[in-house]
Structures are given as structure tokens and as C-alpha cells.
C-alpha distance (Angstrom), angle and dihedral (degrees) to the residues before:
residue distance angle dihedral
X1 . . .
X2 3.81 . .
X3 4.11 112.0 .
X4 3.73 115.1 -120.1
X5 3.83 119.1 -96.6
X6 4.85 100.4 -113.2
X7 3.34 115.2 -119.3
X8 3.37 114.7 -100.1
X9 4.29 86.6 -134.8
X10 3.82 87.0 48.7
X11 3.96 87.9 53.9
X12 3.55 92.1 43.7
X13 4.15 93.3 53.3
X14 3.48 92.4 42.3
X15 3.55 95.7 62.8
X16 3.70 95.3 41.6
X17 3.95 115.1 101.1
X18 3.86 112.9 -125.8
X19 3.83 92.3 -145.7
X20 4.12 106.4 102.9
X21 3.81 90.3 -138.8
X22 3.75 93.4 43.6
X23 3.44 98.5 43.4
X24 3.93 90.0 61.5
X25 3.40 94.4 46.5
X26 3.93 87.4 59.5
X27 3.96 88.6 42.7
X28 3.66 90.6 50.0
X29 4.25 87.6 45.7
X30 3.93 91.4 55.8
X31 4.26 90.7 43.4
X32 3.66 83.7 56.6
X33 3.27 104.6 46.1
X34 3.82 93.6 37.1
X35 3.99 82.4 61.6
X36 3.54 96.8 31.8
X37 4.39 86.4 60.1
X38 3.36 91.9 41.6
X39 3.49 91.0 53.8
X40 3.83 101.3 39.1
X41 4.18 109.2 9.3
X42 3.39 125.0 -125.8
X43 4.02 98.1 -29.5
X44 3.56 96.2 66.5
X45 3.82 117.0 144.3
X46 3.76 118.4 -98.7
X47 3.51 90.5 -152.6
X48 4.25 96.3 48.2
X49 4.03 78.5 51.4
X50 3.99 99.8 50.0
X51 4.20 80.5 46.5
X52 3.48 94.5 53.7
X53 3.96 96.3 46.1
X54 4.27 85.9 49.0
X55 3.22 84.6 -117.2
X56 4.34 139.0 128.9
X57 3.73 120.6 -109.0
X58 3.69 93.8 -120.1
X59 3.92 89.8 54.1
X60 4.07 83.2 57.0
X61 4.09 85.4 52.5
X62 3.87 87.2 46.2
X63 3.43 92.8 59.6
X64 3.85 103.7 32.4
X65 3.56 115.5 20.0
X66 3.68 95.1 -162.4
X67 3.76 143.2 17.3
X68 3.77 88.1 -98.8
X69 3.31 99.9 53.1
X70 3.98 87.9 49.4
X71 4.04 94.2 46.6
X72 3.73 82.0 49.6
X73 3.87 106.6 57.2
X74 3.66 87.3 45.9
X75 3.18 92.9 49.9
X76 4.11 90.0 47.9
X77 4.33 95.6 37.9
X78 4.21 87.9 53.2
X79 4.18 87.9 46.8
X80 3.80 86.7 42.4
X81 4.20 90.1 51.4
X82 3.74 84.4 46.9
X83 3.62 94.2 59.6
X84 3.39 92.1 39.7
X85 3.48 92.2 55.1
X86 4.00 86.5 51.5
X87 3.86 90.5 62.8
X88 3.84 85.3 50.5
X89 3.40 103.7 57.3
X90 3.76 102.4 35.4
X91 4.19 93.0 98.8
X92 3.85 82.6 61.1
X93 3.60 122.1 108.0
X94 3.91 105.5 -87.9
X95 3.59 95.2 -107.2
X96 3.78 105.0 43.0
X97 4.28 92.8 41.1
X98 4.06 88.4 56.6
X99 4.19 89.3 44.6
X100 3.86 80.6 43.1
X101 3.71 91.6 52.6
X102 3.73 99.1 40.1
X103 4.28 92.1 54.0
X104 3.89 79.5 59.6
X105 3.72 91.6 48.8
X106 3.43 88.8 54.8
X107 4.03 98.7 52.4
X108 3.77 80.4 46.2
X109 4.14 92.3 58.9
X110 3.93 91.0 54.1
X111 3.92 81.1 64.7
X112 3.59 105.3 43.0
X113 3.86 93.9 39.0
X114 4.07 90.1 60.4
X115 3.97 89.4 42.5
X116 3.97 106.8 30.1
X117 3.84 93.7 88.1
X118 3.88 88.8 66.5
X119 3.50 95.4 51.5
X120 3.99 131.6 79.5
X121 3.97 116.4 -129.7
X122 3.69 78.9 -135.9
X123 3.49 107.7 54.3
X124 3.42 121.6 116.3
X125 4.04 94.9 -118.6
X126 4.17 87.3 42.7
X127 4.30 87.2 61.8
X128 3.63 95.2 33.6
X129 3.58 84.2 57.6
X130 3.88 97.5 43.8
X131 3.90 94.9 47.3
X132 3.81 88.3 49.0
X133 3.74 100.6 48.3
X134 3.45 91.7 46.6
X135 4.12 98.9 45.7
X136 3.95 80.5 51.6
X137 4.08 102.5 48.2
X138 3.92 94.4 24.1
X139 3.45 94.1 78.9
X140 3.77 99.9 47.0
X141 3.47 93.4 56.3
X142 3.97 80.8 43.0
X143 3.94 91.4 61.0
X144 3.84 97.5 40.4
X145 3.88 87.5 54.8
X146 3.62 87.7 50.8
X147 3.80 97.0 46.0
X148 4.09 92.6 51.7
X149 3.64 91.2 -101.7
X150 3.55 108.0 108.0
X151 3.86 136.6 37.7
X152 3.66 120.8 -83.5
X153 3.89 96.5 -151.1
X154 3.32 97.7 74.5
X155 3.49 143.9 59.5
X156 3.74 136.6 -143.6
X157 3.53 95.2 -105.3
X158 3.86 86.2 52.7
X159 3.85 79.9 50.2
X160 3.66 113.3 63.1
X161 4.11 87.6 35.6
X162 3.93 86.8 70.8
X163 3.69 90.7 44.0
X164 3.43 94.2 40.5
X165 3.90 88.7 52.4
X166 4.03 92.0 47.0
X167 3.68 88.4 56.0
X168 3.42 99.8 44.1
X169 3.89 92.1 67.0
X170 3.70 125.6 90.8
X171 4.22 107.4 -107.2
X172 3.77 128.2 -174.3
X173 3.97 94.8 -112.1
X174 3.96 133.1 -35.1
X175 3.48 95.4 -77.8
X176 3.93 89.6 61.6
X177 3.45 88.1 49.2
X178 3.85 100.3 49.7
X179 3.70 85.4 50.4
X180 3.46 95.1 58.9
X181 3.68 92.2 40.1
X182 4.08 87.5 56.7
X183 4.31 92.2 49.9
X184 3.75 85.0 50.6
X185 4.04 97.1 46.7
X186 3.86 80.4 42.9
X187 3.73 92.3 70.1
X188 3.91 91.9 39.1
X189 3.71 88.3 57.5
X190 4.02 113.4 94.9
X191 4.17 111.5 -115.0
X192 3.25 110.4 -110.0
């Protein structure tokens, strides 16, 4: 009997105090470090994170007892948001709720890219994450297929590698970015 993959939302909750004042502390921990990664990749300082959330060191350690366990619930809250933002768009037209999706995506690979060294591809968080983001965007790119929309010779996995690649290069600004982002979804869109 195989076990069945967590849910990435389950994870998420699970780690989440249930004290008001605690549980901002721990949002205002993963804001930080979210930044603080972004900023500065995997080596970012604890302590310039615990200062940026307002909060102690030892409240950091209180929350995530090690650097792994920190990389990891940022890793799983920005997954979590992406599904999230899944649910969200699904009432969209087919075409604009996947390009909807995939912006977040992209926001999303700023995050993993500064923390994915430090994490295992088979970790338990690393394929709860997977399975999740791709039961959440799968099926967009699913329905725009369907609809006309989208290409029908690929598949999502084929998907978020090109947009993964895209992101993973060094642009000018944003806007340079999002422009090549657009050509790219261009050529994923179906002619009409």
C-alpha cells in the first residue's frame, strides 16, 4: 500500500500557531524571510530576518528550529498561495485564468530559485509541493486546451519548464521580463 502524498494546505495549517499574536509573529517570520531570500538566496541571515519581521531571534527558533525547517515552510506557504490562487482564478475565462495562474508561478520561482538548493527533490515537503502545484495549475491549462485556447502538444509539465526557464534568466527589470513572458505565452496560445 503506497502512503498518500499531504496536502500542501494541510502542511501549511499544521504548522501555523493558533494563538492570534503568535500566529503573526510566524506570518511576519515567513514575509521576512520570503524577502530576505529573494533578496540574498539561501544564505540569508536569520538574525536580518527575525529584524525584519520585529521580531527576537529566539521567536525565529520557536517557530523553525533550523534553517531547513524555515527554507521549507516558505517553500510550502508560496506553493500553498499558488494553489490558492488556482481556486481563484478558475471562474476566469480559460485563457486569461491559466495566464493569471502562470504570473503567480512566476512570483513563486523568485522564491524557490533562492531556496531550492537547500531542499531535497525527495523530501516529503518538496513532493507535497509538486503534487499540489500541479493538481492546482494542471487543470487550467487542462480547460484552455479544451476550450481551443491553448496548444495541444504539450503538456503542463512541458509548461511550467519553459516558464520556469524564462524566469530563471537575469532581465533588465520586470517589465522586460513580462514582455518576454507574453512572446513566450504567445506561442503557447492555440492559432486561431
Amino acid at each position: 500500500m503506497t502512503a498518500q502524498p499531504l496536502s500542501i494546505s494541510g502542511i501549511v495549517a499544521s504548522q501555523r500557531p493558533h494563538r492570534k499574536d503568535a500566529a503573526r509573529n510566524y506570518d511576519a517570520l515567513l514575509a521576512a524571510a520570503r524577502e530576505a531570500f529573494a533578496e540574498n538566496g539561501a544564505e540569508a541571515s536569520l538574525e536580518d530576518i527575525a529584524r525584519r519581521a520585529g521580531v527576537g531571534i529566539g521567536t525565529l527558533y520557536r517557530n523553525f528550529p533550523t534553517r531547513r525547517h524555515l527554507f521549507e515552510s516558505v517553500y510550502a506557504d508560496e506553493v500553498d498561495a499558488l494553489c490558492r490562487m488556482a481556486r481563484d482564478v478558475a471562474t476566469q475565462e480559460p485563457w486569461a485564468a491559466l495566464t493569471s495562474w502562470l504570473r503567480r508561478f512566476v512570483d513563486y520561482t523568485v522564491t524557490k530559485r533562492a531556496i531550492r538548493e537547500a531542499l531535497d527533490n525527495e523530501s516529503e515537503i518538496f513532493l507535497a509541493c509538486r503534487d499540489s502545484m500541479y493538481q492546482a495549475g494542471g487543470p487550467l491549462f487542462q480547460r484552455a486546451q479544451m476550450a481551443g485556447e491553448a496548444r495541444t502538444d504539450m503538456d503542463f509539465d512541458d509548461l511550467l519548464r519553459m516558464v520556469a526557464g524564462i524566469t530563471s534568466t537575469n532581465f533588465l527589470d520586470d517589465a522586460q521580463r513580462d514582455r518576454v513572458l507574453t512572446v513566450a505565452l504567445d506561442g503557447v496560445r492555440a492559432a486561431h
